[in-house]
C-alpha positions as a printed Julia matrix, in Angstrom:
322×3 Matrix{Float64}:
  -7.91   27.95  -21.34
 -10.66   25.8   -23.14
 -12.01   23.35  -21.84
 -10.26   20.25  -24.43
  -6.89   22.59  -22.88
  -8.3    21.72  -19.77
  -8.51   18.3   -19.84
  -5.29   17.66  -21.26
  -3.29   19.28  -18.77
  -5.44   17.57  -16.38
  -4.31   13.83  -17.85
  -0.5    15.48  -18.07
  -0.13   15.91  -14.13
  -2.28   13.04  -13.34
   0.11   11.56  -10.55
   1.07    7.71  -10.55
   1.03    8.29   -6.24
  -2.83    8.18   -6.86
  -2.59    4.31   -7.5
  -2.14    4.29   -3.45
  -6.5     4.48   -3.37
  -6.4     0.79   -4.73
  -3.84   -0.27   -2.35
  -6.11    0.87    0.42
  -9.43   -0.02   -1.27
  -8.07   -3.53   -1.77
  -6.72   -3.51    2.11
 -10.07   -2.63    3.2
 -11.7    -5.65    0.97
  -9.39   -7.93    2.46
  -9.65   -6.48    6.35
 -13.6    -7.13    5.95
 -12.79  -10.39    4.2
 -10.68  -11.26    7.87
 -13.3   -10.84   10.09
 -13.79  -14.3    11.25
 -16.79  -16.66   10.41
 -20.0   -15.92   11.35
 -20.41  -12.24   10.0
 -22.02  -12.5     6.44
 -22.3    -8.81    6.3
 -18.54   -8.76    6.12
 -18.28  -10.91    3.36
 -20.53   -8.88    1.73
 -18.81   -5.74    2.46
 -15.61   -7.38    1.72
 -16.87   -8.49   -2.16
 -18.67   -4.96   -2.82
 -15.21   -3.38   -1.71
 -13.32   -5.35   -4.61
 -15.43   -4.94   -6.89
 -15.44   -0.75   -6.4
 -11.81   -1.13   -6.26
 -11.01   -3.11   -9.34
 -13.19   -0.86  -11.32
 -11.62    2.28  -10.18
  -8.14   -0.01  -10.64
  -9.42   -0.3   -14.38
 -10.17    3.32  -14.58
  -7.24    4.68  -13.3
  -4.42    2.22  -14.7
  -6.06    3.01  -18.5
  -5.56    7.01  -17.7
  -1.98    6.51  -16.97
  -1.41    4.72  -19.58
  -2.97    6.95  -21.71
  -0.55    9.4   -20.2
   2.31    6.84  -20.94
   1.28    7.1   -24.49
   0.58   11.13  -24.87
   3.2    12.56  -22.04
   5.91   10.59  -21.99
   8.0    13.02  -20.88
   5.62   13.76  -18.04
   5.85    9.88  -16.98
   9.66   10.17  -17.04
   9.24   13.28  -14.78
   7.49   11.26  -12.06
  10.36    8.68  -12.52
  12.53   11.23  -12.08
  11.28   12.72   -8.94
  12.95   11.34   -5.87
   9.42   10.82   -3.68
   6.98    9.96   -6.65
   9.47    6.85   -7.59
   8.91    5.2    -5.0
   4.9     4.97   -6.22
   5.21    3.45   -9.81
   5.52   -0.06   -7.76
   2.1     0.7    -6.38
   0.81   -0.47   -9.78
   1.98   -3.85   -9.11
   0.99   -3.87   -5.46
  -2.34   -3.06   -6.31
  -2.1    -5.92   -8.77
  -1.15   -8.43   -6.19
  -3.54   -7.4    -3.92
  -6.65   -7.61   -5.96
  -5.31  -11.25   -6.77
  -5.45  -11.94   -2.81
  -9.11  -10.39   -2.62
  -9.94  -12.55   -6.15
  -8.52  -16.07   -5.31
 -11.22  -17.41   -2.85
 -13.76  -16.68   -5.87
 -12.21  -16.66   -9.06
  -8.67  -19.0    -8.19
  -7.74  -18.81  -12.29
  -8.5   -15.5   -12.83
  -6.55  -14.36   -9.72
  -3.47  -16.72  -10.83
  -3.1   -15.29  -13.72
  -3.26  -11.72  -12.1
  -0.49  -12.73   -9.81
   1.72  -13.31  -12.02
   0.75   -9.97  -13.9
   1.88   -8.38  -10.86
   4.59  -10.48   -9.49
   6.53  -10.02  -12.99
   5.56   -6.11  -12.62
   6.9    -6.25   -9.4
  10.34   -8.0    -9.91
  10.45   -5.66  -13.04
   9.28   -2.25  -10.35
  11.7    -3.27   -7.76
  15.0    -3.77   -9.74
  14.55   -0.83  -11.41
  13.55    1.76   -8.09
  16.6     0.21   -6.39
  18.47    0.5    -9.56
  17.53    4.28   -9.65
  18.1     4.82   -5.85
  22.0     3.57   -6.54
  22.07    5.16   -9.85
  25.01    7.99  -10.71
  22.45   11.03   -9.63
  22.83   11.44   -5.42
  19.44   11.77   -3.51
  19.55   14.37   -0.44
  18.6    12.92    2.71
  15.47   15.43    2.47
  14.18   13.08   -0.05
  13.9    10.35    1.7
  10.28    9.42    3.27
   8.69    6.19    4.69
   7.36    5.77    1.02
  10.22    4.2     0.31
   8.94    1.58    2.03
   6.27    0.63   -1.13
   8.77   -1.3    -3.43
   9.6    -3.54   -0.13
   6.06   -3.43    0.94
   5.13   -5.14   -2.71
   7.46   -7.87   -2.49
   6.02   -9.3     1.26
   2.38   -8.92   -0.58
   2.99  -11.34   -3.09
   3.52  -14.53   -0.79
   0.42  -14.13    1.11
  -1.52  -15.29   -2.01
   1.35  -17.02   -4.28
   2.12  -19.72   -1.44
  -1.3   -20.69   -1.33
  -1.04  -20.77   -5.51
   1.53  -23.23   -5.23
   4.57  -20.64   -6.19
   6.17  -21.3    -2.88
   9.76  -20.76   -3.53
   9.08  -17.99   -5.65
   7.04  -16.38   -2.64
  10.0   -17.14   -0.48
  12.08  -15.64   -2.94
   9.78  -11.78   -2.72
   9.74  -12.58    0.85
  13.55  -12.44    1.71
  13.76   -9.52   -0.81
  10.98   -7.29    0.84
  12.29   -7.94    4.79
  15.79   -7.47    3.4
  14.82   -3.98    1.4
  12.94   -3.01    4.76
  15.28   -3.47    7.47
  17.87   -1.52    5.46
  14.84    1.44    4.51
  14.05    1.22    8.33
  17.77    2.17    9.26
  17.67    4.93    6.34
  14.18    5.84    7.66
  15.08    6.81   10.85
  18.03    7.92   10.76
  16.35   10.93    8.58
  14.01   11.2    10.85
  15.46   11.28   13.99
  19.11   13.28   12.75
  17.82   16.04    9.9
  15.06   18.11    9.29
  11.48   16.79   10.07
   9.36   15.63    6.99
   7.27   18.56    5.45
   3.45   18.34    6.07
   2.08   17.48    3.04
   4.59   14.08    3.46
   3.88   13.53    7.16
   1.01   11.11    6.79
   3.35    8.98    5.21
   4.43    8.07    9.0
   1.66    5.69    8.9
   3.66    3.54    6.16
   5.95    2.24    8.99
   3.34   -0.12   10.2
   2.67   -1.85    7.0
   5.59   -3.59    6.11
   5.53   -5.48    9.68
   2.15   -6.2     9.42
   2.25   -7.51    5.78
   5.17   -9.64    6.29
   3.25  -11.35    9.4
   0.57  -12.5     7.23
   3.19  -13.61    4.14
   5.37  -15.57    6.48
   2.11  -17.44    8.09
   0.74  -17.96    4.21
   4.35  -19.32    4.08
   4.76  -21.54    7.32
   1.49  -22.42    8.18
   2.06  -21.67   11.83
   2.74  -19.0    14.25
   6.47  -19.01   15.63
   8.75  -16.65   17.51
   9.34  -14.63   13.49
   5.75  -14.17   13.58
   5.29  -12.59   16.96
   7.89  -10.21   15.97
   6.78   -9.3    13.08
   3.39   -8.37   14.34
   4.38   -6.96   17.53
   6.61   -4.79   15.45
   3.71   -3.53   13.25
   2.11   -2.75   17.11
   5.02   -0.59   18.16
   5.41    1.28   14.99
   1.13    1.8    15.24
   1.91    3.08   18.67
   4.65    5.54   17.28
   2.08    6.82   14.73
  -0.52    7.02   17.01
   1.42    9.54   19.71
   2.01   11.49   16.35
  -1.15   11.68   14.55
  -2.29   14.85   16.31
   0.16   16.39   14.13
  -2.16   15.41   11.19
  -4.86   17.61   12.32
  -4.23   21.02   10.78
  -2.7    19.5     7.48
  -4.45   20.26    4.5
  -5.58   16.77    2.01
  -3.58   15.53   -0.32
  -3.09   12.07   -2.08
  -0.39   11.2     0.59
  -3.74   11.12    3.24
  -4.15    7.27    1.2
  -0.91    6.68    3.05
  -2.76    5.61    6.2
  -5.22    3.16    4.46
  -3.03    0.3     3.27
  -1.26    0.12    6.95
  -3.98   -0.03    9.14
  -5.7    -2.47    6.91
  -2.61   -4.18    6.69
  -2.61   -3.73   10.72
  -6.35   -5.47   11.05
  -6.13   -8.3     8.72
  -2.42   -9.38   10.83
  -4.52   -9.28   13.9
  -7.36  -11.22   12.82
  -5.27  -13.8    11.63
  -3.19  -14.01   14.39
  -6.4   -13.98   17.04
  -7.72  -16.95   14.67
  -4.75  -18.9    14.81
  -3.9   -18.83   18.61
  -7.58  -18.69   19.8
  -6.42  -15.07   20.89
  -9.66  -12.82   21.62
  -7.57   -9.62   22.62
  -6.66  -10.42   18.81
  -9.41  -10.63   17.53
 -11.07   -7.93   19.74
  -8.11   -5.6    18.53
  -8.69   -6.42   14.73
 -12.46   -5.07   15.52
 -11.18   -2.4    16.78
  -8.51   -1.2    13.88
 -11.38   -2.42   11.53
 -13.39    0.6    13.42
 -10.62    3.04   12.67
  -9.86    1.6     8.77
 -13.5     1.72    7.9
 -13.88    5.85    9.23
 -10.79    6.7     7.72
 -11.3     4.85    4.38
 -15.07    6.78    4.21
 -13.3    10.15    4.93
 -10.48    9.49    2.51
 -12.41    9.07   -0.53
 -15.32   11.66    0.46
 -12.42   14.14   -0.09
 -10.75   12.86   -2.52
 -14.51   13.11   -4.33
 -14.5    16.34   -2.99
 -10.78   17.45   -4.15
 -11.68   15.68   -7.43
 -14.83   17.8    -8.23
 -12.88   21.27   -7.07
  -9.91   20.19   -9.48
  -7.49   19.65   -6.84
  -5.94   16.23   -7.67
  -4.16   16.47  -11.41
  -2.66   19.61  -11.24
   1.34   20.91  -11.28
   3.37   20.5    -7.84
């Protein structure tokens, strides 16, 4: 195969579940950008992080749309393929998100990518459910925590948009994404616990469980203004799905990397930012102490995650066929 060869079928199999990096780069940014006042070197960290994630965001989204243009049919494979669905709304997450991380230093530019990614994400999310209910019948099998991404979207976008001033829309995404994951959660579990366990290469997607929780804690205080009863449960829900994770993460050890390893950046960064906030807002130190402590974890794992995917990149591991 020559090289031009090469690179072609590289761009052809170049997977739209790799768009999960900016999700967690953008988590990270937004963790560090958390840490209460008084830490420069986290604002710092927090800026540099957006920055490296919004150019590889740049990179990456003009590949697969180069894709789009030359593979078509490759694009409409992914669509096709009952795990990798689930994914394409990790465009407009990672949209949203780098509008969060943007609006404390550029308010118009990041208004203007919220609604980029909000209408990308209304757009995502009716058509993933649409092809979940479609004529063609899924196998339970199929079904994985990543499900969880087109509901995970839709309680991102009212963390910034209430503070934009799109309140009701925000409360609109809002009671769509906790609606979306209580009935995933039921699906979700009742694969895991009654039929086969997921296959390895899927099993870090576990760690997906805690984000939705977590997220929706810090989109119904953007939305409130206040910590309530909701919002205890919501977090305290993203604790008790950590704590499942945790008990099963030895499990991880042996498995060999993949892209689904960026499954447990997002959640714990998701995890961190929730407790800051909440530790802020109730003058809670275990909080706050807590937040430190998942920032500890995030940071490691986020270092690890792209040294290999570096790694995986240079040895030609990431765009090739399943």
């Amino acid at each position: 195969m020559t090289e031009a060869s090469a690179q072609t079928s590289k761009l052809q199999h170049f997977p739209v579940p790799i768009f999960a990096t900016i999700m967690g780069l953008m988590g990270w940014a937004l963790a560090f950008h958390a840490v209460p006042d008084g830490m420069p070197l986290a604002g710092r960290l927090s800026s540099g992080v957006m920055w490296i994630g919004t150019a590889v965001f740049a990179g990456l989204a003009t590949l697969y749309l180069v894709k789009l243009v030359r593979f078509p049919e490759a694009v409409r494979s992914e669509w096709n393929h009952p795990v990798r669905l689930a994914f394409f709304p990790a465009i407009s997450i990672s949209l949203l998100l780098l509008s969060t991380a943007m609006w404390a230093h550029f308010p118009d530019l990041a208004k203007g990518l919220w609604l980029t990614g909000a209408t990308g994400q209304v757009v995502l999310t009716l058509a993933v459910v649409s092809g979940w209910i479609s004529h063609r019948s899924f196998e339970v099998g199929q079904l994985t925590p990543a499900w969880f991404i087109p509901a995970v979207g839709n309680v991102v976008a009212p963390i910034a948009g209430a503070q934009m001033g799109f309140v009701e829309l925000s409360w609109l995404f809002f009671s769509a994404g906790v609606i979306f994951w209580v009935v995933l959660l039921t699906l979700v579990f009742n694969r895991l616990i009654f039929h086969d366990p997921i296959p390895g290469k899927l099993l870090p997607t576990l760690v997906i469980l805690i984000a939705p929780p977590a997220v929706a804690f810090s989109a119904y205080v953007s939305l409130t203004g206040q910590v309530d009863g909701v919002a205890r449960i919501f977090l305290n829900a993203a604790y008790i799905f950590a704590a499942l994770v945790l008990v099963q993460a030895p499990k991880f050890r042996h498995l060999p990397f993949a892209l689904s390893w960026w499954a447990l950046s997002f959640p714990v960064a998701a995890l961190a930012i929730a407790s800051f906030r909440f530790g802020g807002l109730t003058d809670s130190d275990v909080h706050t102490y807590i937040g430190y402590g998942v920032l500890v974890v995030l940071s490691v794992t986020m270092i690890g995650l792209i040294a290999r995917t570096l790694l995986a990149a240079v040895r030609g591991e990431i765009c090739v066929p399943e």
